[in-house]
LOLUMTOR-875937 format. One record per residue (C-alpha): residue number from 1; chain; x, z, y. Coordinates in pm, 1 decimal. Layout:
! LOLUMTOR-875937
LUMRO  seq  mol      east        up     north
LUMRO  NUM    A         X         Z         Y
...
! end
This chain:
! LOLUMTOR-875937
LUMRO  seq  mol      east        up     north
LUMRO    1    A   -7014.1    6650.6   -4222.3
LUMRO    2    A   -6756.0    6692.2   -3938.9
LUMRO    3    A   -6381.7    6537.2   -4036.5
LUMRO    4    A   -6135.6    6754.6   -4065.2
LUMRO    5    A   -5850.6    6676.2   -3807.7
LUMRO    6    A   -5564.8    6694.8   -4035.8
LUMRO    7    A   -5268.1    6696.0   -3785.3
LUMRO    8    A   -5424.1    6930.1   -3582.3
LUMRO    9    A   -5482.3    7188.9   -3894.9
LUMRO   10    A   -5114.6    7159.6   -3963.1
LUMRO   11    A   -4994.0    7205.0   -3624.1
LUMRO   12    A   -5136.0    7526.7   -3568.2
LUMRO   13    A   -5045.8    7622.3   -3921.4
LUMRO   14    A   -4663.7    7514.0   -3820.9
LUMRO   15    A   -4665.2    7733.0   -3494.6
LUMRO   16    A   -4813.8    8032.0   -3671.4
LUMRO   17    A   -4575.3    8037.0   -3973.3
LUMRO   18    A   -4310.8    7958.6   -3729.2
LUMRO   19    A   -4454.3    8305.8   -3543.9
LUMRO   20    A   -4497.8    8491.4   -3837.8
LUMRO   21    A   -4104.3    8429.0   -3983.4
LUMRO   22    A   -3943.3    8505.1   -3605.0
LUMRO   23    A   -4160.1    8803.7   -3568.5
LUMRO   24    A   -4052.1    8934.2   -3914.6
LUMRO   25    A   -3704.6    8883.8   -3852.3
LUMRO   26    A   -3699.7    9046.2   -3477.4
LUMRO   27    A   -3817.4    9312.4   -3629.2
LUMRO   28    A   -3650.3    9373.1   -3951.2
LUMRO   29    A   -3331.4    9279.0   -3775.0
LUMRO   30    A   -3482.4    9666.6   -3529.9
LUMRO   31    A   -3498.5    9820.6   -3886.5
LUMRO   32    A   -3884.0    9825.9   -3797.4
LUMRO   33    A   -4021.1    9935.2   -4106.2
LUMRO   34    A   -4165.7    9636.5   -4364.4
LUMRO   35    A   -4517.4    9753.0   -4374.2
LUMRO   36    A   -4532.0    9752.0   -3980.4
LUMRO   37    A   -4286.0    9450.9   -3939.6
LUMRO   38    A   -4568.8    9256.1   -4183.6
LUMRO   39    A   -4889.1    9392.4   -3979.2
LUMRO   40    A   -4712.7    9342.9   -3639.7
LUMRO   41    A   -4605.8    8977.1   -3762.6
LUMRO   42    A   -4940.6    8855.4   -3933.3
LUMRO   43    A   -5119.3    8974.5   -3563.7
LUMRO   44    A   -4865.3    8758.4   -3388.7
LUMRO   45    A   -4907.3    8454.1   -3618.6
LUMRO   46    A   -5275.6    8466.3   -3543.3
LUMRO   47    A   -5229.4    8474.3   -3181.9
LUMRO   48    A   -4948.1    8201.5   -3164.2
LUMRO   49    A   -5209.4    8019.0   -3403.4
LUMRO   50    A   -5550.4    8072.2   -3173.1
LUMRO   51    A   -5333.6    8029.6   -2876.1
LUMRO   52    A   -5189.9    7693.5   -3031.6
LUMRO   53    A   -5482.9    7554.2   -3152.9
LUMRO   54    A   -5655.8    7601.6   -2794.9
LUMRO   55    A   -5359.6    7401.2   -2591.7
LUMRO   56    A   -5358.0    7143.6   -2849.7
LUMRO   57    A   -5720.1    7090.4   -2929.3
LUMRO   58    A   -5775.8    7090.9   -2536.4
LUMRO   59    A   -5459.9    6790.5   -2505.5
LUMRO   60    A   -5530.0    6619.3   -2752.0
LUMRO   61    A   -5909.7    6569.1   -2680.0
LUMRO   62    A   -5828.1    6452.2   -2329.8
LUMRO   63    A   -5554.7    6216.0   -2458.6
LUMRO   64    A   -5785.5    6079.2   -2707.5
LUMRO   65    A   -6036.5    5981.2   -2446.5
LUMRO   66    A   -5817.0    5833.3   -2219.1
LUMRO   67    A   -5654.7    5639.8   -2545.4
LUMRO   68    A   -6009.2    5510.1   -2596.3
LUMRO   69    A   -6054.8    5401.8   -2234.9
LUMRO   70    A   -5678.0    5241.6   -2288.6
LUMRO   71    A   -5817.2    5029.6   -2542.8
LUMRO   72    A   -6125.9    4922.3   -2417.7
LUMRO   73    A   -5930.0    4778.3   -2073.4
LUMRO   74    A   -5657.5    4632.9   -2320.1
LUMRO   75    A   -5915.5    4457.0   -2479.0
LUMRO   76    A   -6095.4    4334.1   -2184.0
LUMRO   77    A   -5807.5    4233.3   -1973.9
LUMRO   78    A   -5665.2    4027.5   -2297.8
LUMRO   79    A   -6045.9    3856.8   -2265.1
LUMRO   80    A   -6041.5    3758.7   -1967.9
LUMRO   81    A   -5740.2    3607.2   -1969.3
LUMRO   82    A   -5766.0    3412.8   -2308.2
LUMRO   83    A   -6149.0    3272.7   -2221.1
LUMRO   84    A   -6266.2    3042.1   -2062.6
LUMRO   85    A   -6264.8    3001.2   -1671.8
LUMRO   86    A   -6682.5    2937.6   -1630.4
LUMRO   87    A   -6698.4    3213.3   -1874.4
LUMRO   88    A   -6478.7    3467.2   -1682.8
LUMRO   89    A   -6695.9    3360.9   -1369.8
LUMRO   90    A   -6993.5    3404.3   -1490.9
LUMRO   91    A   -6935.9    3748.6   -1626.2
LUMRO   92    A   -6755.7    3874.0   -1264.5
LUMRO   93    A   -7094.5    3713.5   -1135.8
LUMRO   94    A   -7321.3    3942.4   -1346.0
LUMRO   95    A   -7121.5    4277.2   -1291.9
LUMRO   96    A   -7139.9    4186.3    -894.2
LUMRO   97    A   -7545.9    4107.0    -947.8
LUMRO   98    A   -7563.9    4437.4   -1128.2
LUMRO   99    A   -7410.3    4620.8    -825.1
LUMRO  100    A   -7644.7    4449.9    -559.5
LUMRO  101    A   -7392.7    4169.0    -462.3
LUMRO  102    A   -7495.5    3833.0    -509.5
LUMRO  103    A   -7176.1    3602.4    -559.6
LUMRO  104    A   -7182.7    3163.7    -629.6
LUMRO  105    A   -6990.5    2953.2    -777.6
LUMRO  106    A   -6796.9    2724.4    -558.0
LUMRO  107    A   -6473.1    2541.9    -626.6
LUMRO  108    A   -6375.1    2733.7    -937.5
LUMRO  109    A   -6429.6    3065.9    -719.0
LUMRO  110    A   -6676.5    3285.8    -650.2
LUMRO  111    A   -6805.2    3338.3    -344.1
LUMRO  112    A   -6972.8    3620.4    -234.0
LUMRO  113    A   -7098.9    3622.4     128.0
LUMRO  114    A   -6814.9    3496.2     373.3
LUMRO  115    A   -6582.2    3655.5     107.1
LUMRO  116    A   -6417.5    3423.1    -205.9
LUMRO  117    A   -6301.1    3601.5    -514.9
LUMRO  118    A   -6021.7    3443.0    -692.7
LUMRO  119    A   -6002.9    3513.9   -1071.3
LUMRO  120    A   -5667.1    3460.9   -1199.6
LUMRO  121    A   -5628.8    3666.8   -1533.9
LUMRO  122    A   -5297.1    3603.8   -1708.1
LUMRO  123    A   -5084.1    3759.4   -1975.0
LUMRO  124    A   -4820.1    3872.6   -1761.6
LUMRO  125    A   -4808.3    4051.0   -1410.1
LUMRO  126    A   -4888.9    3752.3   -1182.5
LUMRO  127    A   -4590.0    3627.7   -1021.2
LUMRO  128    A   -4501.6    3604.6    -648.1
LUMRO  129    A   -4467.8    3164.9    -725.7
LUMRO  130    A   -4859.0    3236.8    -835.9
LUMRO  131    A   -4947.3    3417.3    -545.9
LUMRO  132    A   -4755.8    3146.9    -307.7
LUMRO  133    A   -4984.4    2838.1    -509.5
LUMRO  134    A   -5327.7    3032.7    -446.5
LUMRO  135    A   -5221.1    3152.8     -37.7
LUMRO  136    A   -5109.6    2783.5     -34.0
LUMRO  137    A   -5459.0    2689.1    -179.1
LUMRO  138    A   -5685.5    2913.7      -0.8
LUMRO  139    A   -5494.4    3133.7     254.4
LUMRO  140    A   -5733.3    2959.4     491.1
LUMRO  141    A   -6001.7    3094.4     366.9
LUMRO  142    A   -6082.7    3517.7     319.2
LUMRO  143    A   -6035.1    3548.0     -14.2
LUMRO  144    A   -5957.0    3852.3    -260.0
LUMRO  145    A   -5757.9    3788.4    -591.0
LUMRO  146    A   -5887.7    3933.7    -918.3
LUMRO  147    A   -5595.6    3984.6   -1174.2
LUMRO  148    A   -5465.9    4210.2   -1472.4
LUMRO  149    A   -5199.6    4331.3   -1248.3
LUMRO  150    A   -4934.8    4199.6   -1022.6
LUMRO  151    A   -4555.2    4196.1    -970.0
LUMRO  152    A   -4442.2    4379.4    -715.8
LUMRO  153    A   -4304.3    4055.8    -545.6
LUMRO  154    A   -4670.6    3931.3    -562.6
LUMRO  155    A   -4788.9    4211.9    -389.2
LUMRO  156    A   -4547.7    4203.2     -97.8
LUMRO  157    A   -4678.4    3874.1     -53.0
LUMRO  158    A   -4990.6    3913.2     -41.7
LUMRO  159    A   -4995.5    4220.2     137.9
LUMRO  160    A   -4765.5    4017.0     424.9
LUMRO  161    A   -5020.1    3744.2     512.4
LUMRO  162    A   -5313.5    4020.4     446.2
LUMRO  163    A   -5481.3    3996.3     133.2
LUMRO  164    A   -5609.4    4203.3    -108.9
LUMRO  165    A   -5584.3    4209.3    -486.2
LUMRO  166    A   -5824.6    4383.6    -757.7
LUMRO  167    A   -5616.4    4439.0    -989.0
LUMRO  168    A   -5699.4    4574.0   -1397.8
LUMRO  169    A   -5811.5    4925.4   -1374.3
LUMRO  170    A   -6043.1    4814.5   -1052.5
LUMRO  171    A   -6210.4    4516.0   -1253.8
LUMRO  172    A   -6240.6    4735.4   -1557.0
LUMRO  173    A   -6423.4    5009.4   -1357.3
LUMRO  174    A   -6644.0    4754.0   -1212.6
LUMRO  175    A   -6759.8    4604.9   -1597.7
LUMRO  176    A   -6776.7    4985.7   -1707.1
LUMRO  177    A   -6974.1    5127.3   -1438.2
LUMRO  178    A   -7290.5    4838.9   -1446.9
LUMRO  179    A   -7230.6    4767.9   -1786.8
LUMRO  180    A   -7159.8    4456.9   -1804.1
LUMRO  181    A   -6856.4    4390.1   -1995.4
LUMRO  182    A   -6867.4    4079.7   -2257.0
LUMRO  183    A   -7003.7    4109.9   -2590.8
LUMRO  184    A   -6838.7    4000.3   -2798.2
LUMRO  185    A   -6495.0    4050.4   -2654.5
LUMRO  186    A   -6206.7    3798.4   -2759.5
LUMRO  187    A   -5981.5    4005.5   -3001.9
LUMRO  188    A   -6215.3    4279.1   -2992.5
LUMRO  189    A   -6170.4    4369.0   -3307.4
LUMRO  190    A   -5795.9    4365.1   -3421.2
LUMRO  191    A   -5723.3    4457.4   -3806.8
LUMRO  192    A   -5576.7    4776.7   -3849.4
LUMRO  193    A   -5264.9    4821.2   -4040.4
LUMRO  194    A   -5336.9    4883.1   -4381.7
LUMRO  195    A   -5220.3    5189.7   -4598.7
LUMRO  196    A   -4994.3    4948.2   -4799.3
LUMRO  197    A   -4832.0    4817.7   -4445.0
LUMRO  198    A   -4793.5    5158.3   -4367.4
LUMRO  199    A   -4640.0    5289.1   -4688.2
LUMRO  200    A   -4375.9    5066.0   -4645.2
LUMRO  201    A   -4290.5    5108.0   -4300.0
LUMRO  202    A   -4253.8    5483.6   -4418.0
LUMRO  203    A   -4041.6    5386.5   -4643.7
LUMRO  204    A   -3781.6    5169.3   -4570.7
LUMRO  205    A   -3413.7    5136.5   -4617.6
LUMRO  206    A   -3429.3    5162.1   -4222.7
LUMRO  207    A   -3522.3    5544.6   -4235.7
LUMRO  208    A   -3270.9    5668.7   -4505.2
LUMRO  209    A   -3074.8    5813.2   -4205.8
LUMRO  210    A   -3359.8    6001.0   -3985.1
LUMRO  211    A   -3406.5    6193.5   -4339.1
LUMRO  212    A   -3004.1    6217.7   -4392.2
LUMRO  213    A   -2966.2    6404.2   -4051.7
LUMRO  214    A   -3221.4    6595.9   -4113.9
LUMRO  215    A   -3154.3    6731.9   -4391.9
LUMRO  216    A   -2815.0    6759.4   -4314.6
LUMRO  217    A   -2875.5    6972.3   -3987.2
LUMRO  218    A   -3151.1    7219.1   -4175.9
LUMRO  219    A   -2887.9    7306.3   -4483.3
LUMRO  220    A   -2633.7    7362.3   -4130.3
LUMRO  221    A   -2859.0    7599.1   -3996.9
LUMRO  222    A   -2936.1    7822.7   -4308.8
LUMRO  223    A   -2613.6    7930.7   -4251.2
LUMRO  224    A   -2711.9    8108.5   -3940.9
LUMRO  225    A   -3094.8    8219.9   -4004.9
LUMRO  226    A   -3238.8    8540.5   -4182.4
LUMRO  227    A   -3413.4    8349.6   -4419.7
LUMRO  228    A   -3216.4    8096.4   -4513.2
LUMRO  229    A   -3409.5    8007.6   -4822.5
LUMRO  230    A   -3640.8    7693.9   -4626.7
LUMRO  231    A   -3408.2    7549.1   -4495.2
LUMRO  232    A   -3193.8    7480.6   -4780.5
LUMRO  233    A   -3547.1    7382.2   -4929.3
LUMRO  234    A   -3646.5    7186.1   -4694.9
LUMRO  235    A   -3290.7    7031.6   -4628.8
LUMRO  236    A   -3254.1    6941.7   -4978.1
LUMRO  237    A   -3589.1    6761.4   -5016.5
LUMRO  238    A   -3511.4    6542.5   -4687.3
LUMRO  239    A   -3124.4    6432.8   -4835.6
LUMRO  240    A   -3307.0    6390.2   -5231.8
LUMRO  241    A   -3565.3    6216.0   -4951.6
LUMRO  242    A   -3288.0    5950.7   -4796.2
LUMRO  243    A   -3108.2    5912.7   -5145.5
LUMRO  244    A   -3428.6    5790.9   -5308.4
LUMRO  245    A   -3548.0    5573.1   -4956.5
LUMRO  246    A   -3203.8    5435.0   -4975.9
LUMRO  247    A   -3190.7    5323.0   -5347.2
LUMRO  248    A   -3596.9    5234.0   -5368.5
LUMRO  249    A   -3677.5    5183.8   -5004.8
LUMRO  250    A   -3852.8    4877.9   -4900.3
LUMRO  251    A   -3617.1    4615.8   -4746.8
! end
């Protein structure tokens, strides 16, 4: 059984309720009769509602694959740079082998042809003081540097005496596309915050004003909508919202 995607659902069920008030009150504030004003109003909620659903079904399904390939480069970049250097070789060796390019092992390096390929995987962008220690190292030599991603210092420099850098999204493409990316990754498989951890970040003293504004600025504007009957509902739950957050909220 296919899960139900629960913020999409309400989404559309916002727009087309939000579609379905303003259409009413266009056209009761014409003196369009109430019969027609509810036909001509339920037809636009449906539209707003298909039209909706097909925007945000189409956004969200891109966003959610590119979150997934976010993830998956996170993950391998945070590898790479917390294991071990023979380890990190020896898996840039195997991704190169699955392409057709034989590489060695030389000097901490590999070396691939009359080409060396520097692995330097690190937490942060790699500094330009980095990138001056390996051209001081091996600027003899014609080398390319593999790295999560570089400063833009670092890049001037290397760019200046003529070097390249692979940086993360290259080295990522290159594990996805031969399929070669370490199993089991380092970290792979973070904890995800529990409902308890995220009951309580709900509800914290922290966020007894974001419901106080609120609340505040819906009961202001019933004063100038047709039906102001939600949002002095609405308003009022949010400020009985911040008063109990405030009082019980977690610390």
């Amino acid at each position: 059984m296919r899960k139900i995607d629960l913020p999409l659902v309400c989404d559309v069920l916002f727009y087309s309720v939000c579609a379905w008030f303003l259409s009413v009150g266009i056209l009761r504030f014409y003196r369009v009769r109430m019969e027609i004003s509810l036909l001509c109003a339920t037809f636009f909620a449906l539209a707003a509602g298909g039209l909706s659903f097909l925007i945000i079904y189409s956004r969200r399904k891109k966003h959610a694959l590119t979150k997934q390939e976010r993830a998956r480069r996170e993950a391998l970049m945070l590898h790479l740079a917390l294991d071990r250097k023979e380890n990190v070789l020896e898996a840039l060796r195997r991704a190169y082998a699955a392409e057709g390019k034989e590489a060695r092992t030389e000097e901490g390096c590999l070396v691939a042809g009359d080409e060396w390929l520097i692995a330097q995987f690190t937490m942060q962008p790699l500094s330009a003081d980095a990138a001056a220690h390996i051209l001081r190292e091996y600027g003899g030599k014609n080398f390319r540097l593999l790295c999560n991603a570089l400063t833009p210092e670092a890049e001037k420099l290397l760019l200046s005496f003529g070097k390249k850098a692979v940086t993360g999204d290259e080295v990522f493409a290159l594990f996805e596309r031969t399929g070669t990316t370490p199993s089991p990754l380092i970290c792979g498989d973070l904890p995800r915050p529990k409902l308890k951890a995220k009951f309580v970040r709900a509800f914290s003293k922290r966020n007894a004003r974001p419901f106080f504004v609120s609340g505040i600025l819906l009961i202001v504007m019933s004063l100038f909508t047709f039906f102001p009957l939600y949002y002095l509902i609405s308003g009022s739950v949010l400020l009985f919202t911040a008063v109990a957050v405030r009082l019980l909220g977690f610390a």
